[in-house]
Phi, psi and omega in degrees: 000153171282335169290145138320057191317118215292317194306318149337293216296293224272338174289330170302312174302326187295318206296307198283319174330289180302336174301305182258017175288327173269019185254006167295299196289313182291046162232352204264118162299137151303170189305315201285319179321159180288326189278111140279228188244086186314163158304134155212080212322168161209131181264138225231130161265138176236103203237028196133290219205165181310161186230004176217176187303159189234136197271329179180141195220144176237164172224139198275197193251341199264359189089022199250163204207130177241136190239144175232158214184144176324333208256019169046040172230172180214109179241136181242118163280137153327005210357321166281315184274315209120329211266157159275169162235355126205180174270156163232137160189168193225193176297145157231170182201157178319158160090199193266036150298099214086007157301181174223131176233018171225189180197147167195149194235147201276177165308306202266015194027042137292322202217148193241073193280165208190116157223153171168232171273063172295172190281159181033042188349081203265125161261163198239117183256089191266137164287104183326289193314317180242058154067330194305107160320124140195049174223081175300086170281130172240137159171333139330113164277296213247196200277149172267144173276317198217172179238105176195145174282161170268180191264022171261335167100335162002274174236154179262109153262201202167125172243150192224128153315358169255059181016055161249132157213161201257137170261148177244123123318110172311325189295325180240326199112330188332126171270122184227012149163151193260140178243126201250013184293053199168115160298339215234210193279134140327071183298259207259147158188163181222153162248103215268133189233102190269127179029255172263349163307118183223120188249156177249148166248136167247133162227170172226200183257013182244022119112035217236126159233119181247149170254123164229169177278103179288306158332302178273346184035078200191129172285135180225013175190142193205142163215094248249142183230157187290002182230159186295156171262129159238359194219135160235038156294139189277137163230177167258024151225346186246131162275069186292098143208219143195187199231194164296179178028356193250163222215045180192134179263101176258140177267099169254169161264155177328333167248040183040022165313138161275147181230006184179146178228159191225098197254115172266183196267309171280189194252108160265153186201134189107084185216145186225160157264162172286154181339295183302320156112006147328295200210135164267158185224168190197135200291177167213134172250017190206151201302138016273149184251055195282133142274166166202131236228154199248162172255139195261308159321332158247066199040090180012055201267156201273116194253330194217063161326073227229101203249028174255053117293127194229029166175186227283103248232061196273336211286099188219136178183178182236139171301328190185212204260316171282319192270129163256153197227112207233132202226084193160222187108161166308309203235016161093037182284147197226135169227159179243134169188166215280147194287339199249337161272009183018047175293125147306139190226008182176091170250158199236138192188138169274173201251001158318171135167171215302163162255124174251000191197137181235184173195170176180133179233080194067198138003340190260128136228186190210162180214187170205135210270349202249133188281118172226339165194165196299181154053026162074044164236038151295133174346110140321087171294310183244176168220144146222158186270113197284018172232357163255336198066029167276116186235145185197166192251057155321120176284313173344283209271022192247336179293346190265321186346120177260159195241182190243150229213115167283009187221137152203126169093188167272027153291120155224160180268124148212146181249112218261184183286155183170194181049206168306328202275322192098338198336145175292131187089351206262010141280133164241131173257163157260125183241150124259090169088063163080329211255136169300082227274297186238213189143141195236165181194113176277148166227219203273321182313318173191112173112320188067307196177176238256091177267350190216108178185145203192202186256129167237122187236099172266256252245136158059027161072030183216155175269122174242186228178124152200141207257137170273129148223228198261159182074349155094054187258142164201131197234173135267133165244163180266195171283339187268013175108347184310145178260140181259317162206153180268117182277091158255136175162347157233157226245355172245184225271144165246109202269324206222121155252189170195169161204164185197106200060244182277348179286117182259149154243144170224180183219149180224187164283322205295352185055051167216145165266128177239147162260111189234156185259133188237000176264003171299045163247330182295004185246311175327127202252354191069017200246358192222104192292133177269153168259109176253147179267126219270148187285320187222147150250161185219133164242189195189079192300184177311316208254016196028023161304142191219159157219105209246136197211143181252145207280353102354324237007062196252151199188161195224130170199168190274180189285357183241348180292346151347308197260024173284326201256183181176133184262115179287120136290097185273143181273350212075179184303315200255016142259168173266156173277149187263151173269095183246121158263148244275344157325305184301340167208063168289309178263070159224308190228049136263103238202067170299312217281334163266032147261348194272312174324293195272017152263008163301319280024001174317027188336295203314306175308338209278283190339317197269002151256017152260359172070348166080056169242087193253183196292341179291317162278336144317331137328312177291006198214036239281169182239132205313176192221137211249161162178135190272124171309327186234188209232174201286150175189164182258167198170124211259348184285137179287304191255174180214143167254170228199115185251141147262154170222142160278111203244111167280177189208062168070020172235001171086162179235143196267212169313141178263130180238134186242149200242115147243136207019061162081005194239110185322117170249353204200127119243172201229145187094168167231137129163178189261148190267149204237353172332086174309134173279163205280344216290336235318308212298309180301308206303310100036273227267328191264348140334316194260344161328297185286339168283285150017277197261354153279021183256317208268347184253004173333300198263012190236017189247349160285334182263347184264350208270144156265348182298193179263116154321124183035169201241156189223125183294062196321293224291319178297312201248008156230128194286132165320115200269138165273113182301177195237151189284132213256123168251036122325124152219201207270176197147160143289153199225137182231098155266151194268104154262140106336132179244122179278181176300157209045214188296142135192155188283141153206160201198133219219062167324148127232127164288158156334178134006270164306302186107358195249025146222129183263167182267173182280120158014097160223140213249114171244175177237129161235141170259135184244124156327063214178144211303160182264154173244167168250163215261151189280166151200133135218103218266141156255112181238153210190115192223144105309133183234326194240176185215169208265283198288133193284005185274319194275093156005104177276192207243137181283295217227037166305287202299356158281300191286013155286321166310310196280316178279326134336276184331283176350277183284018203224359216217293184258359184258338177288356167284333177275006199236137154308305189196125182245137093229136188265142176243151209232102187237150192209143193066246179292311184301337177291072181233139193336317190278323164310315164319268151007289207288299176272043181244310159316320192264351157298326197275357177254017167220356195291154169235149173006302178317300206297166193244142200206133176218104186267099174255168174189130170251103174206171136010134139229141155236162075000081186203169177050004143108329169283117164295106177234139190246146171283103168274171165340306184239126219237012192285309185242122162308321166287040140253005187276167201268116172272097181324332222267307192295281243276332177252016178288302218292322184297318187289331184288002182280184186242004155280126172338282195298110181216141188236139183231128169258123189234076151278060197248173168280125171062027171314327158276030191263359160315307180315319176276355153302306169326307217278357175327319237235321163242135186217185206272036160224351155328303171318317180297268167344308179293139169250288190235039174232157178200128183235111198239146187225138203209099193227126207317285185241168172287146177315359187233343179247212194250158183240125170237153150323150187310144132332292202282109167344284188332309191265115185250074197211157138265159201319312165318289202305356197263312163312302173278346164302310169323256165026291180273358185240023184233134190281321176322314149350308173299102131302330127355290188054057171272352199073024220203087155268147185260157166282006173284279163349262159359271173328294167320286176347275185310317168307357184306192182236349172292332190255054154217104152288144198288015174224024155161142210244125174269143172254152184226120190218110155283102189243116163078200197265140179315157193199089162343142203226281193237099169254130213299117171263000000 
């Protein structure tokens, strides 16, 4: 069967509960010990809606339907919209740490009492309304079963697996007697308030429903039944309850008369009365899988039939007297609906849903949302592509899929009923040619039983075998049965594995896909089991909206998939815990390019490009939280001032940054951003670029090099600039913008402290009303050929090709401008400060429209981490021209547009300057701004001059003159080349000479160039 039986499972839990309480309690400090509970993040799927069975569900007077769930949360809905409207939630921990399996809301619904597996199995004491811990009950050796208030609010009981249950006074919280009345667990209890009377009722698993007298602490009436007991409900005459396996619902009265027996077709589990005490209603765990609602008034005739449910449903109550409330289901769907027409009148269903089946062909993997056969070989439905996230129901490619194969060879798996429990599935045997080899046998510790499983044969010339079971156990075993290693990461039923060489993919209940590298078993000695970690988690909605995530919390998601994750805080035991949503460091750990990283399997590279910053230490230092003073608006003013306000949120605040159309116009603040930039994948590529082509230029740089004759020690004689300390705090903040016509984005980060984590983007848009101007261009063009210092090469054609682009831009890009100007330095003029200097007299006339362009033909190094270019005068090494100032200062003009041409040696280490600041979601963000780099070479190697006598350029700048002067260059055929254009041209593979690679890097929206007659 595909189902679980639920009444099992949770029997199972108990089993596992007891097993691992002590090694829980010996690692756990008492209150007096030193050691606490640290902050501690846990990254969360929100997929809506519950992602586990949901265990109980109540409704307030106000219509809000409070749900409680495996998935170690307490979420409260709207009953008229559907929405949630927030989480209660407390410390979790692995395993089955932190479920939860009761709830109960006081009479005057202040308080939210909470039991299940809890840390010390603590009942939890919530201000319902704001959430707030703020009661801790000790007293429970074991995990709490159930809950319930009296109806004066009076007293709190609590049933327990430790075959106990406790009476509370309410008023302190006070434990004011314990009831031992049950050998086996405590399932349910209630509390009955007859006049002055308050009786507690109890059943358990030792099949015994007791009555006691609280008041009198005296037992007063008990009775054994022939099945374990799981359900109770209560009136102030009637006893509602039933058990495992039985197929009958018994009624009593206070002196344990049966007065009705309710005989179903099903296993019911789960039964609540209505306000009035009108009608019972009763869960179901086995097929038809009916709710169903009894009349109390009409001897208990069955009134009512409620079939959209598909799986096993124990969650039940009423909203009010006519409205029912059912909770659980195929996908942990909660319906509201009429008690006597059983019309749906709300269903609440998350955009999840279970996984039963995976496949995987390389890079291609496919899963299925639909139960079509046992043993994880249900139909495939979708595919996605792990390296576009293209997902589409090809049958082609869903046919090549591989499933993971119970039979290799004269080997085969099959699995039987088995171990203490009997649990279904929880033997798996090994045969060879029919004959028995082994048997693995799961029990309630790990697993229940084999649901998904097969052969994998790699590693140490043996067949090895691995099984999914319940709780998100996924194991390897060797042939003598041994488990070699523990998969851990998902937290539901593993319905589907597959494989395909070293790659496993699996699927769960838990509605998540995990990805794992199996060849880390080759580090396996075979004497000690290792734990592995899945390479990717994937969720995947109805609507294939997607979110792919590394146990880092580094991520990839479609545009809605963002809001799938959510970072749980814990607080300690004895807080409630906080929500940070993934929003909040989004743009820190949105990262394709380290999901792509880390499915090479390349850990070491992986680590060292997160700098070894995952999401828990990002927490500790949280990045400040932005937020506009004013609301999106219209405005007929070219200029506007403009308020923010900066909130820290404990982690101090760094750099500020302000964005207009995707383009840095502000920081706020001094000191260096500690960020790794998103390129890894480019950067990567040009690494590997840079080996290459020094290989290839080894043998060609003396007589062609722009490099430096013998060496001069940059990294000894420019002193290492110290970032300088960011004194920013929260508060409002006010800038002065300038608006081109229409719409503009302004958009406003601030990092931490530290500096290595930003807040999320937040963006307002204003319009403005107000004449479009037409655009500007202006230029710094700057070439050198001789130099001061005799350590330094001179240059053949720096100074044509300063020349030659000049021509350019003063002869053919001004047919597209309004008005060019170039300030044009060459020779002696070429120097940090002149640079400086006409950078300055741009930024006082260029506007917002305009266009800005920086070439340079000279020198380049590389060092510190730096770009540094040579001028003229070059003697004392603190006069070499540093990119980072030049392009801090060039960004500070206030033109959208900026082009930057670098024909230097080791040129391309701009890019990694660049990308502090656009890095690959820049593109995304930039609007009517464009920021492009053209750049000579790769960062490590040398940029030369033409060969050919004739041509007197360097080999780049030679390349883009061709280029603007070639009509083909229009790709478009627009009349017009652009720097996009441009920019194709150059990647072309004809214009990569085997000594040297231009990097080209494009942000944002396009900027006319040339125009083609």
């Amino acid at each position: 069967m595909k189902k679980i039986f639920i009444g099992i499972a949770i029997l199972a839990m108990a089993v596992n509960l007891i097993s691992a309480e002590t090694s829980q309690n010996s690692s756990t400090k008492n209150d007096k010990g030193v050691k606490k509970d640290p902050q501690k993040a846990i990254l969360r799927l929100d997929t809506g809606g519950h992602t586990a069975q949901i265990t109980d569900v109540i409704a307030n007077k106000s219509g809000e339907i409070i749900t409680s769930s495996h998935d170690k949360t307490i979420r409260v809905w709207d009953s008229k919209t559907g929405k949630e409207k927030r989480k209660i939630l407390g410390l979790i921990e692995k395993g089955n740490g932190g479920m939860i399996f009761a709830i109960a809301l006081s009479p005057d619904e202040k308080q939210l009492a909470v039991g299940g597996y809890l840390k010390n199995n603590v009942i939890r004491i919530y201000n319902y309304s704001t959430g707030e811990l703020i009661k801790i009950l000790k007293s429970h050796t074991n995990g709490v079963t159930d809950l319930s208030f009296s109806s004066d609010g009076k007293y709190l009981i609590s049933g327990s697996f430790d075959k106990t249950a406790k009476i509370w006074e309410t008023k302190t919280f006070k434990l004011i007697d314990t009831l031992t009345l049950h050998t086996n667990f405590v399932y349910k209890v209630k509390i009955v308030k007859k006049a002055d009377t308050y009786l507690a009722i109890t059943i358990g698993l030792d099949n015994q429903l007791a009555i006691y007298d609280i008041k009198k602490r005296k037992r007063m009436k008990k009775i054994k039944l022939k099945y374990k007991l799981n359900s109770l409900a209560t009136t102030n005459k009637h006893i509602a309850i039933t058990g495992f396996k039985s197929k009958e619902i018994l009624i009593f009265d206070y002196n344990l008369n049966l007065i009705n027996t309710i005989t179903s077709k099903t296993n019911p589990s789960g039964l609540s009365y209505s306000p009035d005490g009108k009608l019972l209603i009763s869960g179901v765990t086995s097929h038809p899988r009916n709710i169903k609602i009894y009349n109390k008034e009409k001897n208990y005739k069955l009134t009512t039939t409620f079939k959209k449910h598909k799986n096993t449903t124990t969650a039940v109550a009423f909203l009010n007297n006519t409205t029912a409330i059912s909770a659980g289901g195929e996908n942990n769907e909660i319906y509201s609906w009429d008690s006597q027409s059983a019309k749906v009148k709300r269903k609440i269903v998350g955009i999840g849903a279970k996984i039963w089946s995976v496949g995987i062909e390389g890079d291609t993997i496919g899963w299925g949302n639909k139960f079509t056969a046992r043993g994880g070989k249900s139909k495939l439905q979708k595919t996605l592509n792990l390296k576009t996230f293209r997902i589409d129901k090809n049958q082609e490619k869903i046919k090549r899929l591989k499933r993971i194969s119970t039979t290799n060879g004269a080997y085969s798996l099959s699995r039987t009923k088995g171990g203490k429990y009997g649990f279904k599935y929880a033997t798996l045997t090994l045969k060879k040619k029919k004959k028995e080899i082994m048997k693995i046998t799961k029990d309630a510790a790990n697993g229940l039983g084999h649901y998904a499983y097969g052969f994998y044969e790699k590693y140490f010339y043996e067949k090895h075998i691995i099984s999914g079971g319940a709780f998100g156990d996924l194991k390897i075993y060797n042939q003598q049965g041994k488990v070699i290693a523990n998969l851990v990461g998902h937290t539901g039923v593993i319905w589907g594995i597959a494989l395909d060489g070293d790659r496993l993919v699996s699927g769960s209940a838990d509605q998540t896909i995990r990805i794992w590298d199996l060849s880390k078993l080759k580090m396996n000695n075979k004497k000690q089991k290792i734990t592995l970690y899945p390479q990717l988690n994937l969720f995947i909605s109805k609507t294939n909206d997607y979110i792919a995530w590394t146990n880092e919390g580094y991520f990839t998601a479609s545009e809605e998939g963002m809001k799938y994750l959510y970072f749980h805080l814990n607080q300690g035991a004895n807080k409630e815990a906080k929500v940070i949503p993934m929003k909040k460091l989004y743009d820190h750990f949105f990262r394709p390019d380290l999901i792509q990283l880390k499915l090479t399997g390349d850990e070491e590279v992986y680590q060292k490009a997160t700098q070894g910053l995952d999401f828990k230490s990002a927490l500790q230092n949280p990045p400040p939280t932005v937020s506009f003073k004013q609301t999106a608006k219209k405005t007929d003013k070219e200029k506007i001032t403009l308020s923010f306000t900066i909130e820290d949120e404990d982690g101090g605040i760094g750099l500020i940054r302000v964005y207009q159309e995707g383009k840095l116009i502000q920081t706020i603040g001094d000191g260096t951003v500690n960020k790794q930039s998103a390129n890894m994948d480019t950067l990567l590529e040009q690494e590997v670029l840079d080996k290459t082509v020094k290989v290839k230029q080894k043998s060609y740089i003396a007589s062609l090099s722009k490099s430096i004759e013998g060496k001069l020690p940059i990294a000894e004689t420019i002193a290492p600039v110290q970032p300088g300390t960011t004194t920013n705090k929260a508060g409002i903040y006010t800038i002065d913008l300038d608006l081109i016509a229409g719409n503009n984005e302004i958009s406003i980060e601030a990092f931490n402290k530290t500096n290595t984590v930003t807040s999320y983007r937040e963006t307002i848009t204003i319009n403005a009303n107000i004449p479009k101007r037409k655009p500007k261009l202006y230029a710094i063009v700057a070439g050198v050929n001789e130099f001061e210092s005799p350590n330094v090469h001179n240059l053949k054609y720096s100074k044509n090709d300063a020349k030659d682009i000049k021509e350019i831009v003063e002869h053919q890009i001004n047919k597209l401008y309004e008005h060019v100007k170039v300030i044009y330095l060459e020779g002696q003029d070429l120097t940090n400060a002149n640079i400086l200097k006409a950078s300055k007299e741009i930024a006082q006339k260029a506007k917002l429209e305009d266009t800005v362009i920086f070439y340079i033909s000279t020198h380049g190094r590389a060092a510190g981490g730096k770009l540094y270019l040579v001028p003229y005068n070059n003697k004392n090494a603190k006069s070499w021209i540093d990119f980072e100032q030049i392009f801090k200062s060039i960004q500070s003009i206030k033109a959208l547009n900026q082009i930057f041409v670098i024909d230097t040696c080791e040129s391309g280490k701009a890019n990694d300057i660049v990308s502090s600041v656009y890095d690959s979601r820049a593109s995304v963000l930039a609007k009517s701004s464009g920021v492009h780099m053209l750049l000579a070479t790769t960062k490590g190697t040398f940029a030369f001059e033409h060969s050919d006598p004739s041509i007197h350029n360097g080999v780049f700048t030679y390349k883009i003159l061709q280029a603007l002067r070639n009509k083909t260059t229009d790709s478009n055929k627009d009349k017009i080349i652009s720097i996009l254009e441009l920019s194709k041209k150059l990647k072309e593979t004809t214009n990569n000479a085997d000594y040297q690679y231009p990097v080209i890097r494009n942000v944002g929206s396009d900027v006319g160039l040339v125009s083609v007659e």
